[in-house]
N, C-alpha and C positions, 0 to 999 in steps of 0.2 A: 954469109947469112947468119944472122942472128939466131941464139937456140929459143923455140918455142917453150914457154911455162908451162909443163902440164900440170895439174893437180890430179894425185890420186887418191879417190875420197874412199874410204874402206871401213870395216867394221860394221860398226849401225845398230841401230834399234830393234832387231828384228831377228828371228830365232835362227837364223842364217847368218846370224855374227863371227863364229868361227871359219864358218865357208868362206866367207869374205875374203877374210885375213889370210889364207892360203890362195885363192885366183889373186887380189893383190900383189903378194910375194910374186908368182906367176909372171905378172903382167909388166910390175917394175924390171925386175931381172930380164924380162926381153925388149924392154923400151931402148933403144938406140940412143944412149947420152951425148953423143956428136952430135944429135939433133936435137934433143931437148935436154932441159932442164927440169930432172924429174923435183916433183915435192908430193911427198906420201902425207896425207891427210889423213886421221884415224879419228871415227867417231866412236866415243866411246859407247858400251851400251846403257850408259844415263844419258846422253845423250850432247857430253861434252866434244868439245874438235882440241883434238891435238897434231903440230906437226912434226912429223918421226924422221928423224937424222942418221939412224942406223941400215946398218947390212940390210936386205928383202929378205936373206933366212934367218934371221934374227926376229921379222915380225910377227910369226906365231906366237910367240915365248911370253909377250904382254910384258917384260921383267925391266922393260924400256920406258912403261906408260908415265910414274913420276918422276921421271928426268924431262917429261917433251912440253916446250913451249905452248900454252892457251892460243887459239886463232878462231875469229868467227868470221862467217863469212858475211860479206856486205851485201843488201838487199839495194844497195846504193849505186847506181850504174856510174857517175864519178869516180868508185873506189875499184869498180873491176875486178873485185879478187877479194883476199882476204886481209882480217886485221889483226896483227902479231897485236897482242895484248903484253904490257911491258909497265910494269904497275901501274897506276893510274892515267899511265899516257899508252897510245897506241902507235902502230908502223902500219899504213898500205903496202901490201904484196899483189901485185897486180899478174894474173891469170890468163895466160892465153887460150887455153881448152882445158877442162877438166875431164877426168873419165871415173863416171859412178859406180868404184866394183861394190854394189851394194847389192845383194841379194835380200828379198822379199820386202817386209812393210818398212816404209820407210825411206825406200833407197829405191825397190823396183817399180812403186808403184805410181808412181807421176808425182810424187810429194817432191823430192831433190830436185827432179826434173823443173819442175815449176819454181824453186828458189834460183835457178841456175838461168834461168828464164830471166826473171826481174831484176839481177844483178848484173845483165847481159851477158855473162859467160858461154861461152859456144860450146856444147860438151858434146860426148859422145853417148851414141845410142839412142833408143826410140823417145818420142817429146810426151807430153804431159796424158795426151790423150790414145794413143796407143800405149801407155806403160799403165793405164789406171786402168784400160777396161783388158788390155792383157792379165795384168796381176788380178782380174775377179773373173775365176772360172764362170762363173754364171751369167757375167755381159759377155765373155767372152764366146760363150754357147748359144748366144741371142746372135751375135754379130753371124757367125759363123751357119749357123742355122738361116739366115736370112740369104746369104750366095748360095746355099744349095748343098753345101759341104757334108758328107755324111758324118755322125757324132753315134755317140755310145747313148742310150733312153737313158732320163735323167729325170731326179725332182729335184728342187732346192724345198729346203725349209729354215726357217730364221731364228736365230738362239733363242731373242728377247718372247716367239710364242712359244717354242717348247718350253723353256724355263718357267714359263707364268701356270703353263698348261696344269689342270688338274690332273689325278694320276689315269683320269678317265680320259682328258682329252690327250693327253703323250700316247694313249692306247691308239686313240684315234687316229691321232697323226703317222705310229707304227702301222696300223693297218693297214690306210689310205696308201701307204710306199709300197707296201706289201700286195697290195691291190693292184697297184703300176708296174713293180718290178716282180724280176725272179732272183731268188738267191741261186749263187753268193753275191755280192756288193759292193763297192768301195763308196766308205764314205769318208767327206774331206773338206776341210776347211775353203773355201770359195777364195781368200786370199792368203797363200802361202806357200813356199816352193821348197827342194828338194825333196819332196814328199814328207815333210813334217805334218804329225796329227793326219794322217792318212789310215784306214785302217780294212781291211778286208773282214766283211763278215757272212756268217754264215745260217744265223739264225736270230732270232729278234731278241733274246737277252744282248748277246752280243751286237745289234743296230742299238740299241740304248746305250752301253756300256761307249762304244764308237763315236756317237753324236755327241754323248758329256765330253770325249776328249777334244772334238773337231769344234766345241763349244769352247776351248782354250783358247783358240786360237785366232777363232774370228765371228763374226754375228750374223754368216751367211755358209750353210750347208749344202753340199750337193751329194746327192746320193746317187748315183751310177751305174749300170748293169756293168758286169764282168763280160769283158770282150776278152777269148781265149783266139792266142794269137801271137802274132811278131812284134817285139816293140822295137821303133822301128826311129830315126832321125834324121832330121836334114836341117842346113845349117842356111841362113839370107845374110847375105851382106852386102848393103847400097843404097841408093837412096830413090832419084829417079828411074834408075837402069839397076838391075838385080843382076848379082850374081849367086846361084845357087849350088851348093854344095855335093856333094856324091852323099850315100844315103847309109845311114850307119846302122849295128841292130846293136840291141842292149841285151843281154844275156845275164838275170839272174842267178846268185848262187844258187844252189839247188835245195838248201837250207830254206830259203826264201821265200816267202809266198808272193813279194810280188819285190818289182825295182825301189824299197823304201829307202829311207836315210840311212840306215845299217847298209844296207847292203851295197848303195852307191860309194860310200866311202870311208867303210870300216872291214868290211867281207873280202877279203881278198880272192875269193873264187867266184863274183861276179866278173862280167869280162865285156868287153866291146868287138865289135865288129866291124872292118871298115876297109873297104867299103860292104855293106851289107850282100850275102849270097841268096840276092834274092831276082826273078825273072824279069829283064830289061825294060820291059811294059810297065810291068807296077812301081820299078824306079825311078822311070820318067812321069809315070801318075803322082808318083810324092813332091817329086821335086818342081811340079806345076802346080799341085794343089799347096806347097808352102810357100810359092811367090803369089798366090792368091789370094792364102787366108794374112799372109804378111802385109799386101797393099790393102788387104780389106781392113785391116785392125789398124790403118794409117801406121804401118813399122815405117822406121828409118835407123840407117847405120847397120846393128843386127838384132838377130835373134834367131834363135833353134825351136822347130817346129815339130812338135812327136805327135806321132802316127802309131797305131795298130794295123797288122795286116791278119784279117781275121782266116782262121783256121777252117779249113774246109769251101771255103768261099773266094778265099783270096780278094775279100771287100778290104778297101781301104778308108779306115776310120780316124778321122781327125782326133787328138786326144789333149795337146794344150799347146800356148807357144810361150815362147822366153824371151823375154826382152831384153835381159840381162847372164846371157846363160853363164855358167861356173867357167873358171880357168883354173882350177886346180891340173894339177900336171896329168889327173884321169880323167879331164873330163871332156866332151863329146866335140862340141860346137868349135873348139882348132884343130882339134884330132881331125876332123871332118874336110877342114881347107887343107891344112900341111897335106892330107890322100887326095886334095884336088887341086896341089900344085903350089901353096901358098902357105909357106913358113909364118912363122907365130912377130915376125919384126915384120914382114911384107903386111903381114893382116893389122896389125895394131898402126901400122904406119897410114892404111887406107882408112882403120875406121880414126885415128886423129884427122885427116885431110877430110871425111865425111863430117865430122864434129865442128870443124870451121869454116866447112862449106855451109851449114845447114841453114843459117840466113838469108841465104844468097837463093835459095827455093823459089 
């Protein structure tokens, strides 16, 4: 049998560039090369493709990037893959399934997905329309709120009217959230992951100071009540038929105010838990309520679905899903299979066989 092309596309446009390049490394180093034929794609963050010939721990280091061949990828279902650029003449490379480790804009959000679409490439993980309305917390909280799912009280508001707002109507718009919610808060950019531009506040200098940053990042804000509680995960992977993971808990440093970007993968005294110690009932609550809200948001292939289990109540609160979740050697979403039986080549191996089944639906 002939080895499979995979293409592994990494890097990207999008402030989740460095994550990338570490789940990539990840993901290359456990791909089984007796059965494929890896090719590591690296988008730069202007927005160039290069293909990388070196070591997978050598990919962090970037010290490789003016050495790697130009390649773009064909929008040309003829060309199936990509085009080695080779001075003024080009080479076809033709792609049997690509795997997008692209985390946030750009990569998570049905944008790749949809190139990968019209060049017919088979890729891995969710398609255009569960990865766009997954990547915007606020269709995300519409979907989710329409099955019945319980969620954290929420407003959005949108860059383009605070930013125009007079300093009377920003009051306004403070109030009006103020009127909805209770402090403290978290406010966050509607499209962006790892918890980048996330910010917990506590009083309304600090919800202005928050919303300018969360204004970085995207043109849709959701402001959030603080659900005090277990953070809590579980892992989908499949397509028609699901298979759903054991259920993990995320354990903040104590430094921390809350699971941010520091803290998931710079803190070394945040910590994971897995399978979560938490009561049998509320883990088969999670682990139904994330094959629910996964077939509601049209998932396929995978993604990690986080939950809060609130304190005193032990209500369990839907909180976002991942369509593309991290592969860094700390992160949740394989931790989650390898504790339910399924090694990190077993798992990349079904979601490749999901990525060129996915036509066949």
């Amino acid at each position: 049998m002939s080895k499979k092309v995979v293409a592994v596309l990494f890097g990207g446009q999008s402030s989740e560039h460095e994550i990338s390049k570490i789940s990539a490394a990840t993901i290359i180093s456990a791909l089984d090369t007796e059965k494929y034929y890896v090719m590591p794609i690296y988008i730069t963050e202007d927005g160039r493709w290069l293909i990388y010939d070196g070591p997978a721990q050598n990919i962090t280091t970037g010290k490789w990037e003016k050495y790697s061949a130009r390649v773009i990828l064909s929008p040309d279902t003829e060309h199936h893959g990509l085009l080695r650029i080779i001075g003024n003449k080009f080479k076809t490379i033709p792609v049997d399934v690509a795997i997008p480790v692209l985390h946030g804009k750009f990569g998570e959000d049905g944008t790749i997905q949809g190139l990968l679409e019209l060049a017919g490439i088979p890729y891995v993980g969710c398609g255009v329309l569960s990865s766009s309305v997954s990547m915007d917390k606020s269709y995300t909280k519409i979907i989710a709120e329409s099955i019945g799912v319980s969620q954290a009280k929420y407003t959005v508001i949108y860059r383009h009217i605070f930013e125009e707002a007079s300093d009377e109507g920003k009051n306004k718009i403070l109030e009006e959230t103020e009127n909805k919610l209770s402090y403290p808060y978290f406010v966050k950019p509607a499209n962006a992951g790892s918890s980048v531009g996330i910010t917990k506040v506590n009083n309304r200098e600090e919800l202005k100071d928050a919303i300018a940053l969360a204004c970085e990042h995207d043109k849709t804000i959701i402001i959030e009540e603080t659900i005090i509680g277990k953070e809590v995960e579980c892992g989908v992977l499949g397509g028609d038929e699901l298979l759903v993971s054991c259920v993990g808990e995320v354990f903040s440093a104590d430094e921390s105010d809350f699971y941010d970007f520091d803290a998931k993968y710079n803190n070394k005294n945040s910590k994971t838990v897995i399978p979560a110690e938490i009561d049998d009932n509320i883990s088969d609550e999670i682990r139904s309520l994330a094959a629910k809200i996964f077939t509601a948001l049209d998932g396929y292939g995978l993604a990690r679905v986080d939950f809060f289990i609130e304190d005193g109540t032990n209500r369990v609160i839907f909180n976002e899903m991942n369509t593309f979740p991290g592969f860094t050697p700390i992160s949740m979403y394989h931790m989650l299979f390898e504790a339910s039986g399924i090694d990190m080549e077993s798992l990349l191996d079904k979601l490749i066989e999901l990525g060129l089944d996915r036509y066949d639906r």
